[in-house]
VMD Tcl script that builds the backbone (N, CA, C; Angstrom):
set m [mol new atoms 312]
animate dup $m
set s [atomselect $m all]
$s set {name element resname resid chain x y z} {
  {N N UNK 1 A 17.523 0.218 20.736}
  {CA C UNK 1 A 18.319 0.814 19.700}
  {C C UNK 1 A 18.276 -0.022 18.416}
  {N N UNK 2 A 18.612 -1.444 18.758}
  {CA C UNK 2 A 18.389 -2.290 17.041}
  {C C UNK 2 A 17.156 -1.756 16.688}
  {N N UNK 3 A 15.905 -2.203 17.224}
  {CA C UNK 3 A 14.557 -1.779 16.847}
  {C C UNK 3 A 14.587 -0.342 15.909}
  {N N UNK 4 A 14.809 0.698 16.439}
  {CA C UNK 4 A 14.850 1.866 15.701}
  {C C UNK 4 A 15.650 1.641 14.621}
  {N N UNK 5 A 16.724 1.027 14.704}
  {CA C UNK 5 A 17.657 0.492 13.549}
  {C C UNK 5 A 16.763 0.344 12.366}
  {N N UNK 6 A 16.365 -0.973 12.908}
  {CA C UNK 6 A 15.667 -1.461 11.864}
  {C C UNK 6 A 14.699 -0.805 11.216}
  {N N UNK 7 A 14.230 -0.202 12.172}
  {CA C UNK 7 A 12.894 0.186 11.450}
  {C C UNK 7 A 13.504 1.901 10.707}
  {N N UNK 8 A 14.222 2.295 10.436}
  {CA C UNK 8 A 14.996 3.115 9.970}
  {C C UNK 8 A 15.662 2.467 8.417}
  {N N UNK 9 A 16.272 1.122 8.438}
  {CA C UNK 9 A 16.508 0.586 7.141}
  {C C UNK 9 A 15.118 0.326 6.582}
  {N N UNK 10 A 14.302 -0.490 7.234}
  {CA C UNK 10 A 12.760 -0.375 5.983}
  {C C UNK 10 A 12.747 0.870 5.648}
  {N N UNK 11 A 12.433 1.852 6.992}
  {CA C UNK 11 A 11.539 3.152 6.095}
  {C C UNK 11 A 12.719 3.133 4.649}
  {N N UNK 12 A 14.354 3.108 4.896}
  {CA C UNK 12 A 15.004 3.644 4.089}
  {C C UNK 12 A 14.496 3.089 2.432}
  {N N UNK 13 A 14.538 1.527 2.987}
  {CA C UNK 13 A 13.638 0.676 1.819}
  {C C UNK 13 A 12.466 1.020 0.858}
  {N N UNK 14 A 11.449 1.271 2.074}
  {CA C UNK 14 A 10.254 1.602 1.550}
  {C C UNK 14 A 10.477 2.837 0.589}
  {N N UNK 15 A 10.972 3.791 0.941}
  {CA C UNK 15 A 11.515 5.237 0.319}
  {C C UNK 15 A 12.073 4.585 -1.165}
  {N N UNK 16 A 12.908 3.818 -0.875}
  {CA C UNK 16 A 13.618 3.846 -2.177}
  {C C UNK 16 A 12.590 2.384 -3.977}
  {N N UNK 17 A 11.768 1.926 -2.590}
  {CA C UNK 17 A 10.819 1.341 -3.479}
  {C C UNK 17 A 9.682 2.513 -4.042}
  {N N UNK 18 A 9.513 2.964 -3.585}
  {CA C UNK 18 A 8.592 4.165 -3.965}
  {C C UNK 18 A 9.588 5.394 -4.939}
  {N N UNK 19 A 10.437 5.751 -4.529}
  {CA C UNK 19 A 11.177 6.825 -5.322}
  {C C UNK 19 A 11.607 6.239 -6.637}
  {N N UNK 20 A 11.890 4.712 -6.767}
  {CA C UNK 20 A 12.159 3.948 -8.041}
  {C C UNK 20 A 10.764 3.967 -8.615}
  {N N UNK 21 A 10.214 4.174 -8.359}
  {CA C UNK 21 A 8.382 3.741 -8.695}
  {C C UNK 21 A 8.348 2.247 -9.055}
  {N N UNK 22 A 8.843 1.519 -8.097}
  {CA C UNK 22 A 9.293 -0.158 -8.089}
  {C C UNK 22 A 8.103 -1.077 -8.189}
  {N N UNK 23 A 6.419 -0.217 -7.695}
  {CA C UNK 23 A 5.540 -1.332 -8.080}
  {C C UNK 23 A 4.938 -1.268 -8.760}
  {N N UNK 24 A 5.454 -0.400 -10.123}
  {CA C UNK 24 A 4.549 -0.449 -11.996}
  {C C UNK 24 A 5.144 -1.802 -12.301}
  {N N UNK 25 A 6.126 -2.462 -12.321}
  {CA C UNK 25 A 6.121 -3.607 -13.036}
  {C C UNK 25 A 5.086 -4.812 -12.035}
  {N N UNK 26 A 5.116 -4.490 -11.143}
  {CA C UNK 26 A 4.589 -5.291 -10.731}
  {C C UNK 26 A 3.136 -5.820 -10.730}
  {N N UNK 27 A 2.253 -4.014 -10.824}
  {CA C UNK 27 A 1.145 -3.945 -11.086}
  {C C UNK 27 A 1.142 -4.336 -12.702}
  {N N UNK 28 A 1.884 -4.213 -13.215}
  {CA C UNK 28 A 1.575 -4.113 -14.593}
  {C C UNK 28 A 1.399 -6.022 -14.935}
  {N N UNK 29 A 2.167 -6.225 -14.073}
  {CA C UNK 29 A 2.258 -8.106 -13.783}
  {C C UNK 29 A 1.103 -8.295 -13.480}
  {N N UNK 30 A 0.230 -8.101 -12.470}
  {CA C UNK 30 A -1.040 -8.657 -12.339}
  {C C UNK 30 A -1.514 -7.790 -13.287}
  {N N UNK 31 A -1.946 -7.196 -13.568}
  {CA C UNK 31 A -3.079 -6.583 -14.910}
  {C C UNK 31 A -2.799 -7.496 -16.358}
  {N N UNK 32 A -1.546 -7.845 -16.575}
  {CA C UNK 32 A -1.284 -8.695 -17.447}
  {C C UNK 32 A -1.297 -10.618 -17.605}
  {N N UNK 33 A -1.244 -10.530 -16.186}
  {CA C UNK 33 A -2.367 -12.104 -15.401}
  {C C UNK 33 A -3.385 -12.216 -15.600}
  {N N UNK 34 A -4.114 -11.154 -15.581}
  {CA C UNK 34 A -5.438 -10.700 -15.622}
  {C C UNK 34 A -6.566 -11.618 -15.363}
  {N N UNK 35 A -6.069 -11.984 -13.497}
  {CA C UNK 35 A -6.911 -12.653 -12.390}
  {C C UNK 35 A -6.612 -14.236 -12.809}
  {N N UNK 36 A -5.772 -14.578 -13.466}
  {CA C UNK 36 A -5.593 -16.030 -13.620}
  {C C UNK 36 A -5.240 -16.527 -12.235}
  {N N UNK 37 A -5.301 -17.477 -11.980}
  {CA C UNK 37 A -5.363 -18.243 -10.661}
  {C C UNK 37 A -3.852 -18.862 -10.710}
  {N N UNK 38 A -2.551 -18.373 -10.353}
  {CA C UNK 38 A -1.452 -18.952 -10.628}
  {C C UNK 38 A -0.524 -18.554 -9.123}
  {N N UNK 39 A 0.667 -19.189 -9.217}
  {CA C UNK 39 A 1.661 -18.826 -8.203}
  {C C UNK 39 A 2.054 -17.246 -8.396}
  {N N UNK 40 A 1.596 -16.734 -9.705}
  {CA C UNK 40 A 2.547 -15.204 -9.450}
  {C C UNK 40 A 0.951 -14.313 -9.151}
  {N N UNK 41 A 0.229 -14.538 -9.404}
  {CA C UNK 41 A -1.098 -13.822 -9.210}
  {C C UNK 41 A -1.110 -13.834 -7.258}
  {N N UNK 42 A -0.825 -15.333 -6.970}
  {CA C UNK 42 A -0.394 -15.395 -5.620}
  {C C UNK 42 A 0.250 -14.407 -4.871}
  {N N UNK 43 A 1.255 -14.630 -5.451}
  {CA C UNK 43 A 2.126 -14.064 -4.770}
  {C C UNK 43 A 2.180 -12.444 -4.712}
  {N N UNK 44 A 1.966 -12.194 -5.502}
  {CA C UNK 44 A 1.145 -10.187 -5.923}
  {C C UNK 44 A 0.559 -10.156 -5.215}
  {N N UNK 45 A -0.547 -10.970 -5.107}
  {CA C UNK 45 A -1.758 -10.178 -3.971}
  {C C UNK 45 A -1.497 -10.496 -2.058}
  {N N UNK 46 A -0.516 -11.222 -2.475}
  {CA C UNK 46 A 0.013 -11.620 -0.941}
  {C C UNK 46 A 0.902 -10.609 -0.975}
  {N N UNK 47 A 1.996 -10.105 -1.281}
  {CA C UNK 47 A 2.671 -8.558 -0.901}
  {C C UNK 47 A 2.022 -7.521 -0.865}
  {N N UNK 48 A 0.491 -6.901 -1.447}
  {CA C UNK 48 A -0.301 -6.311 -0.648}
  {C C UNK 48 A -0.518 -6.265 0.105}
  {N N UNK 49 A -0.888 -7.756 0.249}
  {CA C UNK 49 A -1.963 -8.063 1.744}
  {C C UNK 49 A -1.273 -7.667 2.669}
  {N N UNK 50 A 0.408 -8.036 2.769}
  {CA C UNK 50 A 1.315 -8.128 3.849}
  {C C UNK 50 A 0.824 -6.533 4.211}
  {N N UNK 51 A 1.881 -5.517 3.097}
  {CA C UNK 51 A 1.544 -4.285 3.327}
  {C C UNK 51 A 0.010 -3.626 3.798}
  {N N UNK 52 A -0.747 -4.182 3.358}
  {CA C UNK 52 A -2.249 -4.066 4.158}
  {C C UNK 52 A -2.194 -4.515 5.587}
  {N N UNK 53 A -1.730 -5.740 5.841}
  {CA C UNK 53 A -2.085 -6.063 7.300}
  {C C UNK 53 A -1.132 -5.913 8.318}
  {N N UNK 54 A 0.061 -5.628 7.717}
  {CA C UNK 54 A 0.957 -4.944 8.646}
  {C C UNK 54 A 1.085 -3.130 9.200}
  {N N UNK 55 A 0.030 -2.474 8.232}
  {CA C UNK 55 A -0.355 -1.246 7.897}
  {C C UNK 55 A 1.201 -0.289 7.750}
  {N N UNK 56 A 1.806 -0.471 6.458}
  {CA C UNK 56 A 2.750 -0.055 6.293}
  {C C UNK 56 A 2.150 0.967 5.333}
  {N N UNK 57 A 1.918 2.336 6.287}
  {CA C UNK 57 A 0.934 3.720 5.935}
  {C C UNK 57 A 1.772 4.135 4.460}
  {N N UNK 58 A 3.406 4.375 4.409}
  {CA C UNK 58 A 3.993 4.968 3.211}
  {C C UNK 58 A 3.895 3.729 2.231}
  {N N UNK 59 A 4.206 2.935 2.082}
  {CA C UNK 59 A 3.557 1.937 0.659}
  {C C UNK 59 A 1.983 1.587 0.650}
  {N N UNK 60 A 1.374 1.613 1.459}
  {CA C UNK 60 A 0.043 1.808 1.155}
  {C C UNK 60 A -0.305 3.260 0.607}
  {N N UNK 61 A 0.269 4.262 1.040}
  {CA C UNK 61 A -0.584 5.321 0.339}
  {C C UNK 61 A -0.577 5.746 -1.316}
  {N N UNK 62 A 1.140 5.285 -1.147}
  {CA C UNK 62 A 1.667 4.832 -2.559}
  {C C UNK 62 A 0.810 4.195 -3.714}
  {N N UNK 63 A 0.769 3.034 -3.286}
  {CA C UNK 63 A -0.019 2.182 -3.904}
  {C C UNK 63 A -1.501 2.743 -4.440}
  {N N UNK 64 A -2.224 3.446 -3.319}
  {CA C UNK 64 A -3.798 3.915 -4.313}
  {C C UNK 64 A -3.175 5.133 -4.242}
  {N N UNK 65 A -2.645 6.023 -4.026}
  {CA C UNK 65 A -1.833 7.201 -4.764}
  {C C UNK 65 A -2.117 6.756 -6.334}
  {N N UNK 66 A -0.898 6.031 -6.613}
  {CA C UNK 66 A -0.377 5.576 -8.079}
  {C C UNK 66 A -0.789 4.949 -8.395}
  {N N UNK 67 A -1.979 4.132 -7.869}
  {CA C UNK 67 A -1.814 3.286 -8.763}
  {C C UNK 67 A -3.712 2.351 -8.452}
  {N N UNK 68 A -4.437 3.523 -7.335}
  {CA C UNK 68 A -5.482 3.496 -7.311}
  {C C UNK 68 A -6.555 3.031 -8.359}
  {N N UNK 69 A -5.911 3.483 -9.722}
  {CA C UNK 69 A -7.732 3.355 -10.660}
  {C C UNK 69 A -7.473 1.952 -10.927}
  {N N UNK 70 A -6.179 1.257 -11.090}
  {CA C UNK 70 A -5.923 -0.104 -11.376}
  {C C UNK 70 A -6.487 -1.040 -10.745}
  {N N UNK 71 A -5.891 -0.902 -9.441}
  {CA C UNK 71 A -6.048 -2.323 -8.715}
  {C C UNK 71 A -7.630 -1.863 -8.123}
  {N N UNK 72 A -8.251 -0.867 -7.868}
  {CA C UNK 72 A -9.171 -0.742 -7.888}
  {C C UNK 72 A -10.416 -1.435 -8.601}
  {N N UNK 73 A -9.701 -2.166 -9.808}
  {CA C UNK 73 A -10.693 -3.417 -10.477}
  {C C UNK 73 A -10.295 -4.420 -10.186}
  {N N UNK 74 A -9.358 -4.648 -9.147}
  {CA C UNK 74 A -9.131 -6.288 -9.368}
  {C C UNK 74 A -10.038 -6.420 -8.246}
  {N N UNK 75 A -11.101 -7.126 -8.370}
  {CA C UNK 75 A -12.388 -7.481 -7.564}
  {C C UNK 75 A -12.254 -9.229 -7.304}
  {N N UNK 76 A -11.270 -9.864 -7.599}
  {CA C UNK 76 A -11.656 -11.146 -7.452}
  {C C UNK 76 A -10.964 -11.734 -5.537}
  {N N UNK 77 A -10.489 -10.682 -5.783}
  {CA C UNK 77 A -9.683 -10.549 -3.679}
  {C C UNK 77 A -10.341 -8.792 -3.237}
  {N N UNK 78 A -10.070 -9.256 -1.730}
  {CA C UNK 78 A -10.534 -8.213 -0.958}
  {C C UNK 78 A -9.217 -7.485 -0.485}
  {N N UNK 79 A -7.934 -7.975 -0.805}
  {CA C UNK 79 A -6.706 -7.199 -0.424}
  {C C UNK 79 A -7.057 -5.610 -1.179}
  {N N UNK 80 A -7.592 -5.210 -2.082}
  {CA C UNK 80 A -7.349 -3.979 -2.595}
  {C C UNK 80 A -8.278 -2.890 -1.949}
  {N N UNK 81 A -9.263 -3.763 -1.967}
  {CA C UNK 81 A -10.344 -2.814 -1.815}
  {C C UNK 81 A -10.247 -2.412 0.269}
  {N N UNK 82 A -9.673 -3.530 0.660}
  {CA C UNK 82 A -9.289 -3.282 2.159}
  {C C UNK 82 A -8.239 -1.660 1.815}
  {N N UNK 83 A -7.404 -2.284 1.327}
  {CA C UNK 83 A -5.905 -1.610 1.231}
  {C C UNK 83 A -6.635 0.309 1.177}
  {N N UNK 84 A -7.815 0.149 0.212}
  {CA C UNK 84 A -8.497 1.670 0.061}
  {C C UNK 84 A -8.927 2.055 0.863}
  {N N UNK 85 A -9.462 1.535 2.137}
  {CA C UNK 85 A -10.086 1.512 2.701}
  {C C UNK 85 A -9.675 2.061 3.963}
  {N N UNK 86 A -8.394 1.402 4.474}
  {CA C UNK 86 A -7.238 1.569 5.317}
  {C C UNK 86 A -6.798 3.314 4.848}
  {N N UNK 87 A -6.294 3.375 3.607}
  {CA C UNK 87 A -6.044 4.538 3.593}
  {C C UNK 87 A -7.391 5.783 3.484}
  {N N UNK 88 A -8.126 5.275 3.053}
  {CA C UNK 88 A -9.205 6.607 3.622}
  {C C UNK 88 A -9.504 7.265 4.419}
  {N N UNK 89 A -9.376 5.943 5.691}
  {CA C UNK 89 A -9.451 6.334 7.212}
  {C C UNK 89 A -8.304 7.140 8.045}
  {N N UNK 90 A -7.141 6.461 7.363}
  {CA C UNK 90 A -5.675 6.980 7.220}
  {C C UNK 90 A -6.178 8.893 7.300}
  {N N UNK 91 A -6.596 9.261 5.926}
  {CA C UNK 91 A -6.932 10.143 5.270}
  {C C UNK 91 A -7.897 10.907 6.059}
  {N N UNK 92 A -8.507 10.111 6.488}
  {CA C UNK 92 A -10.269 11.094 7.430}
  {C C UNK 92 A -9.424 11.422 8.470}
  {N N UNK 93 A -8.338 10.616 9.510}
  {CA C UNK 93 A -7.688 11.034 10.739}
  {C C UNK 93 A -7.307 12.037 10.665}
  {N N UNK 94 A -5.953 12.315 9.614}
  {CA C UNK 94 A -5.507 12.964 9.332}
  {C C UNK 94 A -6.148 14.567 8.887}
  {N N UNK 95 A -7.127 14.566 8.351}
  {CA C UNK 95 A -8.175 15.682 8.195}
  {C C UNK 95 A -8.547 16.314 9.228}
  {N N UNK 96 A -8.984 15.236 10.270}
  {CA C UNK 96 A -9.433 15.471 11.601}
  {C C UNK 96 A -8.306 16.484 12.652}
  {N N UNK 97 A -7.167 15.728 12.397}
  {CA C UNK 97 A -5.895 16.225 13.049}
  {C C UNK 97 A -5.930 17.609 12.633}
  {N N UNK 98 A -5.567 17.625 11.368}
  {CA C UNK 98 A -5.513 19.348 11.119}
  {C C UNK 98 A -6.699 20.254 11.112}
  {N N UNK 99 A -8.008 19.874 11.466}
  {CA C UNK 99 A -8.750 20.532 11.556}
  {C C UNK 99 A -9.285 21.230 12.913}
  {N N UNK 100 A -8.638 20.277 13.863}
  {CA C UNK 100 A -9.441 20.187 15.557}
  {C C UNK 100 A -8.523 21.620 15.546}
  {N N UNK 101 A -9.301 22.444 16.698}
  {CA C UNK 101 A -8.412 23.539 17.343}
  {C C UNK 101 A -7.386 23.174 18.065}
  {N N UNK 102 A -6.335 23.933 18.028}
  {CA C UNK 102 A -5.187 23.757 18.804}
  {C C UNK 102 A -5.395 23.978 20.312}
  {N N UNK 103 A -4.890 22.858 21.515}
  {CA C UNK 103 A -5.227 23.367 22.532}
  {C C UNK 103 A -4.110 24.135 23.688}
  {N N UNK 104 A -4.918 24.989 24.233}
  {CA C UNK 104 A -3.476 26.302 25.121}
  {C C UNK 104 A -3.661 25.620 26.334}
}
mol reanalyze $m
mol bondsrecalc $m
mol representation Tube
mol addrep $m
C-alpha cells in the first residue's frame, strides 16, 4: 500500500511538473550555458539522465514532446540522444500494441 502511495504522489508530481511546463526554464538554462563545463550544466544533464535511466515514460515523453528540436543539439553528452531513443521505442511498442489483432 505505501508503494502505490508513493508512486501515486510522483505521478501526482510529475503531472504537475509537466502541466506547469516546469522544464522551459530549465532547458532554457542549459541552452544559455551553452555546453560550458560547470556545476549547473552538471547538474541539468544529470536530472535527465536520472529521468532517462529510471525510465520515467511521462517526463520523458514530455521532454522530446516539447522540447525535442532543443536538446536534440546538445551533442556534447549522450543523455539526450539516449532519452530519444528510449522514447521511440516507447513509441514503436506502443504502435505495435494498437496495431496487433485483438485476440478471442
Amino acid at each position: 500500500m505505501v508503494f502505490l502511495e508513493s508512486n501515486l504522489k510522483l505521478e501526482f508530481n510529475f503531472r504537475y511538473i509537466m502541466k506547469g511546463n516546469l522544464f522551459a526554464p530549465v532547458i532554457d538554462a542549459l541552452v544559455k550555458n551553452n555546453g560550458r563545463y560547470n556545476m549547473m550544466d552538471s547538474a541539468i544533464c544529470e536530472m535527465f539522465e536520472h529521468i532517462r535511466s529510471e525510465d520515467i515514460k511521462s517526463l520523458s515523453s514530455h521532454v522530446v514532446e516539447n522540447y525535442g528540436q532543443i536538446v536534440d543539439k546538445v551533442l556534447y553528452v549522450n543523455t539526450f540522444k539516449a532519452l530519444r531513443q528510449k522514447y521511440e521505442q516507447q513509441q514503436d511498442r506502443q504502435r505495435e500494441r494498437s496495431q496487433a489483432p485483438l485476440e478471442k
